[in-house]
N, C-alpha and C positions, 0 to 999 in steps of 0.2 A: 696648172699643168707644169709638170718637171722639165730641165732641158732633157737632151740624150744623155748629156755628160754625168750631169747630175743625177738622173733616175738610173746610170749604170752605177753611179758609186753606192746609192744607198741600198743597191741590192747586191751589190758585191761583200758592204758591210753585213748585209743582213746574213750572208751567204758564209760569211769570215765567222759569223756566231755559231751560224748553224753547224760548220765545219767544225768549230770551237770543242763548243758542246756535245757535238757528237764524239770526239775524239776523246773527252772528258771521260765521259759514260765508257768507252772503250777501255781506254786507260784503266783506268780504276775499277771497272768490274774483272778485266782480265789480268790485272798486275793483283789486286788484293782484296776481291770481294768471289771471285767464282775461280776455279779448277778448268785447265784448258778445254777437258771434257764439256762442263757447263757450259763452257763460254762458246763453243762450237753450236750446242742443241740450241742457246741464246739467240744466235749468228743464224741460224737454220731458221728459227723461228719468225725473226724480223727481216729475212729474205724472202719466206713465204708470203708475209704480211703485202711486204712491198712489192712482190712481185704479181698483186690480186691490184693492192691499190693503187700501183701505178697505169692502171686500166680504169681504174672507175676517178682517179684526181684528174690524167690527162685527159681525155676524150672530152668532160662538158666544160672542164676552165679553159682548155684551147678557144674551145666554141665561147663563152663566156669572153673572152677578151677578145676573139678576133670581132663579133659584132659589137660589141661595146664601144670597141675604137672606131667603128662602123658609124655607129648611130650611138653616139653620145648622149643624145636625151632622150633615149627608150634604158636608159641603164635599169633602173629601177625595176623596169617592167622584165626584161633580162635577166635579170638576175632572179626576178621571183618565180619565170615559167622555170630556172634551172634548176634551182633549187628543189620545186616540187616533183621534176623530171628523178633527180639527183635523188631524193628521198625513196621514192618509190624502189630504185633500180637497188640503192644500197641495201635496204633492206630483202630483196631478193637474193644476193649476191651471200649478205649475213648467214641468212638461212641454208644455202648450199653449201659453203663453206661450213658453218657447223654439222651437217650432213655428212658433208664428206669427208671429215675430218679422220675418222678410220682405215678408210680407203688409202689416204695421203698418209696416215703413216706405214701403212704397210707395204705403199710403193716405197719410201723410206727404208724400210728393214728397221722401224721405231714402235712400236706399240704403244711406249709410255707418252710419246710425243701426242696423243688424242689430248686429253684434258689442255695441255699449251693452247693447241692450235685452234679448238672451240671458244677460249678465251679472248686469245688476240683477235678473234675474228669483230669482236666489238669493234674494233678498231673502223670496219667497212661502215659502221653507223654516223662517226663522226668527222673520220677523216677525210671522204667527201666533200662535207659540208662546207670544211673549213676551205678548201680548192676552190668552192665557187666564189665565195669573196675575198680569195684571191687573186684570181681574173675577172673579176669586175675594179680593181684596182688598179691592176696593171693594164687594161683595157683603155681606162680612162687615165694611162699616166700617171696616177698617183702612186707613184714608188715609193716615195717617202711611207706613205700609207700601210703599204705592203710589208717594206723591211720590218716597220714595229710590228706589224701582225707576226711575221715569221721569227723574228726575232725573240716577241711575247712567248710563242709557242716552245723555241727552240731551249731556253732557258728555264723555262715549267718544265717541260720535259727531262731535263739537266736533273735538278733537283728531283723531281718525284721517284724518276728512275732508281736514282743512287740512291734516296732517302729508304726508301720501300726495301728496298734488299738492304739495306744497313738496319732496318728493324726486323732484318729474319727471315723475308717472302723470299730471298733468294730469285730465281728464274721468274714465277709467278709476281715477284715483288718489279721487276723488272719491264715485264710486256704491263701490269698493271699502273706503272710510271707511265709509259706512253698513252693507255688508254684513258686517264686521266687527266694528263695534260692535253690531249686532241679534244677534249670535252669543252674544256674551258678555253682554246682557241677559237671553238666555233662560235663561243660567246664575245667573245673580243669581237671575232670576224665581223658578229652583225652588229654589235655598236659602230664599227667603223666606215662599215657600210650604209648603215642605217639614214633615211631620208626621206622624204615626201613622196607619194605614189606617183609617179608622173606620166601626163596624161598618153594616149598614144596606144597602139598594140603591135605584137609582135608573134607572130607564128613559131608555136614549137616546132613544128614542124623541121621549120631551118636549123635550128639547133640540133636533132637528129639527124638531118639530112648529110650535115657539115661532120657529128661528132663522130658517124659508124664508122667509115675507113679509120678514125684517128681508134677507135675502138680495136680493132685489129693492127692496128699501129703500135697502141702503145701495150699490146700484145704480145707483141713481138721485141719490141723493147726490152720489157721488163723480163722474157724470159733472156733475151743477150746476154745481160746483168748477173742472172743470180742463177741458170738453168746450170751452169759448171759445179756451182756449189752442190744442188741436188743432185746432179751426179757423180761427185764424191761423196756424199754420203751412202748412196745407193748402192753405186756399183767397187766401195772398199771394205770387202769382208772383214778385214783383220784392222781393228782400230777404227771405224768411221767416226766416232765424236772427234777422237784426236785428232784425225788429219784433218777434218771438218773446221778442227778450233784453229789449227794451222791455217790454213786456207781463209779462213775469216780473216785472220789477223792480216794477214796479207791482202785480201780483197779493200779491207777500209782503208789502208796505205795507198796501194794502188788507186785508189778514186777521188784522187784530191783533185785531179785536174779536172774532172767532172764539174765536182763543187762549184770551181773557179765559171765552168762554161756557164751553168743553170744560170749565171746573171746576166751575160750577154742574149742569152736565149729568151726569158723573159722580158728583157730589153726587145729584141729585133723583132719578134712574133710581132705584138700590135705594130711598130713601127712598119715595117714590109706589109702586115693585110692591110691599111689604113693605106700606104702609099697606091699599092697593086689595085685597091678597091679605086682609090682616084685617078687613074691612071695615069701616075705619076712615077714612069718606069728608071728617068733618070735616075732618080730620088731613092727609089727600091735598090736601084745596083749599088750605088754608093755605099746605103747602110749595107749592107749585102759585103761588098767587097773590103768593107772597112770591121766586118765584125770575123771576114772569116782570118785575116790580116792578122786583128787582134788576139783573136784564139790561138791562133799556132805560134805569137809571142807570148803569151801566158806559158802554156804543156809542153813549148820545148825543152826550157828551162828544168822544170818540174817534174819532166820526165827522165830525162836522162840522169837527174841529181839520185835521185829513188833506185831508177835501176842501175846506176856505180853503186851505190851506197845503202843497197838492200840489207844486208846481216844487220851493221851499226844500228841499223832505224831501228828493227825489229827489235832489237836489243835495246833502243833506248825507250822505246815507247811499250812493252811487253813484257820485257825481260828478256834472258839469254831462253827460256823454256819452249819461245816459242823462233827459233831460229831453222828448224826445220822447215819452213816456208819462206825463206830469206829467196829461194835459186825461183821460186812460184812467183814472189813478189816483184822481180827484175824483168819477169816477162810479161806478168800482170801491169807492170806499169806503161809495157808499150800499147797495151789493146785499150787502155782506159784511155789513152792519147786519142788512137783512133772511134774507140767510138764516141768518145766526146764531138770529134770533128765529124762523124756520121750523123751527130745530135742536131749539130749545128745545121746544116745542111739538110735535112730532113725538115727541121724544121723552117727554111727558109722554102723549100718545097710546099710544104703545110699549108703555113701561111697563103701563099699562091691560089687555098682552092683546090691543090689535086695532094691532096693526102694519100691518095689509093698508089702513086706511083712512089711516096715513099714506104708504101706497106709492102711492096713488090719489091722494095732494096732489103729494106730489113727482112721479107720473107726469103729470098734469099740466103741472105746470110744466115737467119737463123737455120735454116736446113744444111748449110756448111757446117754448123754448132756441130746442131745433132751428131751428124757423120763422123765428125773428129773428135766429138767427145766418146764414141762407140768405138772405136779403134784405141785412143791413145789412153783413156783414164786408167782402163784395166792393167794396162801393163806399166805406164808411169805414173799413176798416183795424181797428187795434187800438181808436178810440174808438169803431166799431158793435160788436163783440166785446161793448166792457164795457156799453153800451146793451142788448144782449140779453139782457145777463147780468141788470143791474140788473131789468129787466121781468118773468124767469123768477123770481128770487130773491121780488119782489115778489106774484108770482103766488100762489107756494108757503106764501108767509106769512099771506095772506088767506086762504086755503081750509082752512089749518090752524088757524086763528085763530076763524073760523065752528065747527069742529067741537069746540075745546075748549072752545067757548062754549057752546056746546048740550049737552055732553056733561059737563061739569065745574059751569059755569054761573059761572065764574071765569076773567079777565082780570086785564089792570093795571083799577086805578080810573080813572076817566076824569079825579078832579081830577088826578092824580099825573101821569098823561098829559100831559096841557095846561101842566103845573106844568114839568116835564121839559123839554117841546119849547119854554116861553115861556123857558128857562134856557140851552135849547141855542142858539135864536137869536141870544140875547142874546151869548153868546160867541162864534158866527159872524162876528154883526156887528166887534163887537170887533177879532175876529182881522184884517181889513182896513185897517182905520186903525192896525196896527203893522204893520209891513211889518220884515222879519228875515230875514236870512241866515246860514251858516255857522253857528257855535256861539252864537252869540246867540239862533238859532233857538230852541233849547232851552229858553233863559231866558224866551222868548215861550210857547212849548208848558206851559210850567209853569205859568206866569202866566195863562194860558186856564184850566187845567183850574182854578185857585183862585177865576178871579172866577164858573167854573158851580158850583161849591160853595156859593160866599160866595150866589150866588143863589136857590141851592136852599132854602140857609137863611133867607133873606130871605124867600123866596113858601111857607115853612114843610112843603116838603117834605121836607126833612132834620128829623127831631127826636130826642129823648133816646132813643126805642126804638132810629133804627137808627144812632149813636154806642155806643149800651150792644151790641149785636152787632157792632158795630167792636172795640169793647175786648175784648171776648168773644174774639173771635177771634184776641189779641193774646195772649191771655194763657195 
């Protein structure tokens, strides 16, 4: 079994590839392998994906790790009712999705988009799979485990992706990178899970019982994320791939702070249901208070750097072509803040047992989406998009935020708060009076994130406890 400290680094690593990687693929298909247009219907396409399979990956790996951590020596048994649940459900899901895939583009205002999106739909077959022995991993702590899995995957994916449109498949060469490398993950996944049947049973039952609200959960989710994109494409007559290609390029900038949470969140799930299940509520707060702490020292930084220094990024990582999403990208980076910290929270919620009250925040919010995406897109384009977005995100975070407060009776601290944000401004400021382009940029991005350190330390919100869990974590 990993410490905390340890199982947080190797998925933070894991997390640092995947972000790596994905940014790679980004780079390079939209700086020298595809037209902002392509790179838009690309962006379109692997939003649809994800925004199907992030309902069919969370819903039984939640379930999947929160009993694993539960009941340690039914893993086996675990992991094989989910799996069979898991196959079943995916393959209905495939099928509709290829079905519907005319419909979806003509909500679109796309025709040609059918053949993509019956394609990618492959993806519901494998990408599952690879989810459950991902939380039977992380269930039983073994992060190490994990990171190479995700890792394995993130890096096939890398290559196959760029490889395949560098031999000519262009778009097609592209979602067929992903669907290929999700294949041979899921083959990793069961060597590394793979193990002796052990003895014992386990009611599917509970595993449906636990996954439906996260079913609608991560429903709701996944549309927060990528429902702005859809309606730019939809509701922008004049230009939709472009402002589309725009919007993407800004939406992946914007969601690094994301990246950064997914590792604390895979961390805290088992840790919190494993506590809550033994009623071990001390224990529950602490990690609780200590990961929502460490979140908002990660995305303050990270946010405010992105939204000073929106144009340069876009510029340095796109080209100047895609700078017409620089003012979308600056507002996009505050809502990726907040619903990262929605994420957190939700899922500390989850964990608990009542998933349904965090389906009632994010429904919620997502019905703010809708509303502000209906008023604002039509007439500001991609900057009312990320304006709605920001509002819903923002939404989602407060109402989640009241209930683990009432429910836990633990937050950040309010000095650490104040301490954070007088640290974040200070570096905002900053970032202004250096003005940087090109790869200088960088040297500037660096130089930010040391003087919010140097500050943290200064207004003594950094001390020897969380250095000694830095080294901890090193070691």
């Amino acid at each position: 079994m990993n410490s905390v400290e340890k199982g947080t680094t190797y998925i933070i690593a894991s997390r640092f590839v995947f972000f790596l990687t994905g940014y790679i693929i980004y780079f390079i298909l939209a700086r020298f392998l595809l037209t902002p247009e392509q790179f838009g219907v690309y962006g379109l396409i692997i939003a649809l994906f994800t925004t199907v399979n992030m309902v069919l990956v969370t819903t039984l790996n939640q379930a999947v790790s929160k009993f694993v951590s539960e009941k340690e020596h039914l893993a086996e048994v675990i992991k094989r009712k989910a799996l069979k649940l898991q196959i079943g459900f995916s393959l209905i899901i495939f099928a509709a999705y290829f079905a519907l895939a005319p419909f979806i583009a003509f909500a679109l205002n796309d025709m040609t988009l059918v053949p993509l999106i019956q394609f990618s739909g492959l993806l519901f077959i494998s990408h599952p799979l690879f989810s459950i022995f991902g939380g039977c991993l992380t269930g039983l702590r073994q992060f190490k485990g994990f990171a190479w899995l995700e890792i394995s995957y993130s890096v096939m994916k890398m290559l196959l992706v760029i490889g395949f449109v560098l031999l000519g498949f262009e778009i097609f060469g592209a979602i067929g990178g992903f669907v290929a490398a999700s294949f041979l993950a899921v083959a990793i996944g069961f060597l590394l899970t793979k193990s002796k049947k052990s003895a014992g049973s386990f009611d599917s039952k509970k595993l449906i019982s636990f996954a439906w609200p996260l079913l609608f959960l991560a429903i709701i989710q996944s549309l927060l994320l990528y429902i702005d994109l859809f309606a730019v494409k939809s509701w922008s007559y004049v230009n939709a791939d472009l402002l589309s290609g725009y919007y993407v390029a800004a939406q992946t900038i914007a969601r690094l702070p994301q990246f950064l949470i997914f590792a604390i969140v895979f961390v805290m799930f088992p840790l919190i249901s494993s506590t809550t299940f033994k009623k071990q509520d001390k224990k529950a707060k602490f990690y609780l208070s200590n990961a929502i702490r460490y979140t908002v020292l990660f995305i303050a930084p990270v946010t405010v750097i992105i939204a000073a220094n929106s144009g340069p990024i876009i510029s340095l990582l796109y080209s100047a072509i895609y700078l017409p999403g620089a003012s979308a990208l600056s507002i996009l980076a505050f809502s990726s803040a907040f619903y990262a910290l929605f994420l957190i929270l939700t899922t500390a919620i989850s964990s608990r047992g009542e998933s349904r009250v965090s389906m009632y925040c994010g429904g919620i919010a997502l019905l703010s989406l809708f509303v502000s995406l209906a008023i604002l897109v039509p007439s500001y384009s991609i900057e009312g998009a990320a304006i709605a977005s920001l509002i819903a995100s923002f939404i989602g975070m407060i109402l989640a935020a009241g209930y683990v407060l009432y429910k836990f009776g633990v937050l950040i601290p309010a000095k650490s708060f104040a301490k954070i944000l007088a640290a974040s401004t200070i570096t905002f400021f900053i970032s202004f009076v250096m003005p940087a382009t090109g790869f200088l940029l960088i040297a500037k991005l660096l130089f930010l994130l040391l003087i919010y350190c140097l500050a943290l330390v200064a207004l003594r919100e950094l001390d020897k406890r969380d250095f000694a869990v830095f080294l901890k974590m090193l070691r």
